[in-house]
N, C-alpha and C positions, 0 to 999 in steps of 0.2 A: 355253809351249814346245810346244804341241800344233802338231802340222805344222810345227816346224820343223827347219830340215835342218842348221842347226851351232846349238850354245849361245852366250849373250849371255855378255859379260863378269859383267854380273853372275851368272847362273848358275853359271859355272865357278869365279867365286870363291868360292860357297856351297859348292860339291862341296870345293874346296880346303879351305876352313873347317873342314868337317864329318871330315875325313879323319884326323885325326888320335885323335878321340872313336870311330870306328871302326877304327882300330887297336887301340886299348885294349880296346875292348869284344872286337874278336877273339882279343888274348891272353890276356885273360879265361878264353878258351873253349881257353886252348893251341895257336889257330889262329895264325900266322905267314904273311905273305907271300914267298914265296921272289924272289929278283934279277929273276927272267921274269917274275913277276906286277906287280912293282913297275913293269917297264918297260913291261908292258901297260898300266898305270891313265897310265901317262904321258903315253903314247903315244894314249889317247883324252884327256887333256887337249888336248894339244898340237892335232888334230886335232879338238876340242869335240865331239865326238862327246856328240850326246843321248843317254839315258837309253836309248831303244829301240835304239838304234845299238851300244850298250855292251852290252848284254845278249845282241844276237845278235853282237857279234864273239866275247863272253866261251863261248857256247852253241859256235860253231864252236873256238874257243881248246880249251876244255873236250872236247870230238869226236875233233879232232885229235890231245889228246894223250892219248886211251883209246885209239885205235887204234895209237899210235905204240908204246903198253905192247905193245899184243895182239900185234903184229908182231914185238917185239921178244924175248918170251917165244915165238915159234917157233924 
């Protein structure tokens, strides 16, 4: 996957695979994914969107929605 610009079928079907093992382990921890985060992970499926790709949409995702709090508590 190094240098590349979408995911292989098969990668995405590992990401698939593993998704469910990490749900668990996050309710585990009392973490939940809310409806907008579910349509985020989908939404980089759909899109294959690599590892590196997923990490800075989720960093800009994550940005967006601290500032959207800080504006919204003025």
């Amino acid at each position: 996957m190094h240098g590349a610009t979408h995911l292989s079928e098969a990668e995405l079907a590992d990401i698939r695979r593993r998704r469910r093992g990490v749900r668990a382990s996050l309710a585990c921890e009392g973490i939940y994914l809310t409806p907008d985060e579910e349509a985020l992970f989908s939404q980089f499926d759909r899109e294959r969107l690599t590892s590196d790709q997923r990490r800075d949409r989720l960093l800009a995702h994550t940005r967006q929605a601290r500032r959207d709090r800080v504006h919204a508590a003025d």
